[in-house]
VEXDREN-2710 file (C-alpha; in Angstrom, 1 decimal):
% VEXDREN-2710
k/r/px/py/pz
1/UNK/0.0/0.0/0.0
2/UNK/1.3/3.1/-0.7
3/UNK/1.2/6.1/2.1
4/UNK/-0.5/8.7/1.5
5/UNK/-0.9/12.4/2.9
6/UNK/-4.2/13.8/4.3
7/UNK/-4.8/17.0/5.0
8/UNK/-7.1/17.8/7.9
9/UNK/-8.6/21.0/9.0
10/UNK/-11.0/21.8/11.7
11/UNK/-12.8/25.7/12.0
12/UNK/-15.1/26.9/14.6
13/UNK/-17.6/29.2/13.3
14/UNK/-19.6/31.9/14.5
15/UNK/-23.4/30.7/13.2
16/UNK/-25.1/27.3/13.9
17/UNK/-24.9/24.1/12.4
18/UNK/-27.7/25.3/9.8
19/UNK/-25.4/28.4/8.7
20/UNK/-22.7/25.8/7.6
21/UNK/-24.5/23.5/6.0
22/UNK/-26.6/26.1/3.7
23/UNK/-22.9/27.1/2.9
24/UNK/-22.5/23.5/1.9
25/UNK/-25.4/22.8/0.3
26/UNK/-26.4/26.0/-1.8
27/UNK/-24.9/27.0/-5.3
28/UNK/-24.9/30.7/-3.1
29/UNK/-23.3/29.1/-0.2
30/UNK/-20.7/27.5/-2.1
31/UNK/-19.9/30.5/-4.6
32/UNK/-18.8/32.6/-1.3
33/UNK/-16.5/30.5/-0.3
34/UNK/-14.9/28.1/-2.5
35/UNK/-11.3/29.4/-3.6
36/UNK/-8.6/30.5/-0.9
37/UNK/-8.1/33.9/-0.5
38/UNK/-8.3/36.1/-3.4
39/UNK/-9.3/33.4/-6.0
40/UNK/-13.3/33.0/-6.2
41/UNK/-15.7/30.9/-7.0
42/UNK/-18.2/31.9/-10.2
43/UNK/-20.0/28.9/-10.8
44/UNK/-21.4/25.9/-8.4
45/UNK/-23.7/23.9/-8.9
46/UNK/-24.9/21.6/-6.1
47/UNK/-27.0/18.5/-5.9
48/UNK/-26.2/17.4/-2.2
49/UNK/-27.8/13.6/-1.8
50/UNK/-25.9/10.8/-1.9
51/UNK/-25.3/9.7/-6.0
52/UNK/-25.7/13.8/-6.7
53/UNK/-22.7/15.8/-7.8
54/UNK/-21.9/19.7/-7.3
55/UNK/-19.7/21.0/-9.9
56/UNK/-17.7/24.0/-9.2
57/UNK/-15.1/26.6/-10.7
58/UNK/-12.3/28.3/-8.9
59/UNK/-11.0/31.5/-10.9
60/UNK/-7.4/32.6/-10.2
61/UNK/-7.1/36.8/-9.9
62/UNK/-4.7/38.2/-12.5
63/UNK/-1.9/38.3/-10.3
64/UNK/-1.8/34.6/-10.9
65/UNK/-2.6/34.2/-14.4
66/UNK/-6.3/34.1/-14.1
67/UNK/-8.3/31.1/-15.5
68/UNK/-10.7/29.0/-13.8
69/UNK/-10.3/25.3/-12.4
70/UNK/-13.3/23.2/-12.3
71/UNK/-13.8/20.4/-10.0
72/UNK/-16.5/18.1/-9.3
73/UNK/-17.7/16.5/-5.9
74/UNK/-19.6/13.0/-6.0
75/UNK/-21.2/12.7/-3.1
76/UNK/-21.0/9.3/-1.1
77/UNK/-22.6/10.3/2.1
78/UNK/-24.8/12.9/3.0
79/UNK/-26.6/13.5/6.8
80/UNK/-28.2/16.4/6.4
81/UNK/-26.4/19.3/8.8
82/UNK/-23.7/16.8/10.0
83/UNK/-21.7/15.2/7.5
84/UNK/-20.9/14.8/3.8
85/UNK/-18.4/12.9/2.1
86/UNK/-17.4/13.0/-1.5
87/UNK/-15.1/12.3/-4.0
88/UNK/-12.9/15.4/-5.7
89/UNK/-12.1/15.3/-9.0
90/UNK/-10.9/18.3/-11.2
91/UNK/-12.8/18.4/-14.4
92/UNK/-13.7/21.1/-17.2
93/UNK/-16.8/23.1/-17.4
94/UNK/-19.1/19.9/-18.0
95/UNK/-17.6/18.0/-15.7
96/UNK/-15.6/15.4/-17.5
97/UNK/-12.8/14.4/-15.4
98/UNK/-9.4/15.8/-16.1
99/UNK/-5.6/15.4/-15.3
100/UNK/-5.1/16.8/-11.4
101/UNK/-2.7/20.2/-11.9
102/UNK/0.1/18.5/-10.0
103/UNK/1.5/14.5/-10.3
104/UNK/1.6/14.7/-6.0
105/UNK/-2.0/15.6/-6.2
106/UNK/-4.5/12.3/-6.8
107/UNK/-6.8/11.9/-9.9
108/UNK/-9.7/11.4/-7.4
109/UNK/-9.8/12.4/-3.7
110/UNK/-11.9/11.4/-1.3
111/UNK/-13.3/14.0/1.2
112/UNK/-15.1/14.1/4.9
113/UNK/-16.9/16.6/6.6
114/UNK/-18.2/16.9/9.5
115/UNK/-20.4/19.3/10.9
116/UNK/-20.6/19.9/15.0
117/UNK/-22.7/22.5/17.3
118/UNK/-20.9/23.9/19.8
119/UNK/-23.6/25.8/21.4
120/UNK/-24.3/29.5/21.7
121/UNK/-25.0/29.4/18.0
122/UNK/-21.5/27.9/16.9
123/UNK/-20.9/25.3/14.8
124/UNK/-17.4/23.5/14.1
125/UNK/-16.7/22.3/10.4
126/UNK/-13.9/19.1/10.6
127/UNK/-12.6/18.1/7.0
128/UNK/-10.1/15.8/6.0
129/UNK/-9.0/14.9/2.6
130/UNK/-7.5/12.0/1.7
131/UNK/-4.7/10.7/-0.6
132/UNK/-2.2/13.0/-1.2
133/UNK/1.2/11.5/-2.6
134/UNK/3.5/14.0/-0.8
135/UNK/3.8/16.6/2.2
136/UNK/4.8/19.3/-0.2
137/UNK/1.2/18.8/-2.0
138/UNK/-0.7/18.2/1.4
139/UNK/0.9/21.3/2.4
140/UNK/0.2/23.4/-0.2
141/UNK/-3.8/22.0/0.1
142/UNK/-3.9/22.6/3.4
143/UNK/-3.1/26.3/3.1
144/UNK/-5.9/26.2/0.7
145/UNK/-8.6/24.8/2.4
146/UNK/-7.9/26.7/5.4
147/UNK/-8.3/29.8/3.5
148/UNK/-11.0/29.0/2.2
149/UNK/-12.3/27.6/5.0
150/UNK/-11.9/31.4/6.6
151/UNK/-14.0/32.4/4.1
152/UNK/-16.9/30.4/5.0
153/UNK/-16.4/31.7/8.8
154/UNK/-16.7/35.1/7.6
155/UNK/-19.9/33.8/5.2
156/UNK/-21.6/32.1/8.2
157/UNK/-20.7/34.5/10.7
158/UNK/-22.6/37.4/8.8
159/UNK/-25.7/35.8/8.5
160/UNK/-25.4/34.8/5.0
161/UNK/-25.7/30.9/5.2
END
């Protein structure tokens, strides 16, 4: 078996476990968050039930050669305001897999979140994603996800989700 690298990220977040999953579960929710820092997200589409698929782009600011990079989710599990799991793929527009950016990075990922209350109207997302080949590419998705993942506190933290 070969190892593998997982990244795994856990934000507390300053709305209820409803709050985080709209930002899961709605093509507006998703848009506000997906892409770490100034990259954004200008299409997502979201079917969240287990055998439904969101498909989603991530556009790169100017600064870093601009472009978008879609990606689809195929969700495995869904419990509705506690926990999804899917696997990534990057894809084009309609969704037909493509070659990951990186040869570290896996062809197909598989992804779990989980979705706490912590009381007083705070919620805690958990993710973990599995399979990276190396630290340098867990690393560097790490970094992304928790910047993204900073978005979605500030989404669900003003009300939005």
């Amino acid at each position: 078996m070969t190892d593998t690298f997982d990244v795994d990220v856990t934000r507390d977040l300053d709305g209820p476990v409803e709050a985080a999953w709209a930002a899961w579960s709605t093509p507006e929710g998703l848009r506000a968050w997906w892409g770490p820092g100034p990259f954004t997200c200008p299409a997502a589409e979201v079917d969240l039930r287990v055998g439904g698929r969101a498909l989603l782009a991530m556009r790169a600011p100017a600064e870093y050669g601009g472009g978008d990079q879609w990606s689809t989710w195929d969700f495995t599990l869904v419990e509705p305001v506690r926990r999804i799991e899917y696997t990534y793929r990057f894809s084009d527009a309609d969704g037909v897999p493509q070659a990951p950016p990186m040869d570290d990075v896996p062809a197909e990922g598989h992804h779990e979140v989980e979705i706490t209350g912590l009381g007083d109207g705070r919620s805690r997302i958990h993710m973990v994603e599995h399979g990276y080949t190396s630290a340098a590419a867990r690393d560097m998705s790490q970094q992304g996800l928790e910047a993204c993942l900073d978005k979605m506190a500030g989404y669900v933290a003003g009300g939005q989700g």
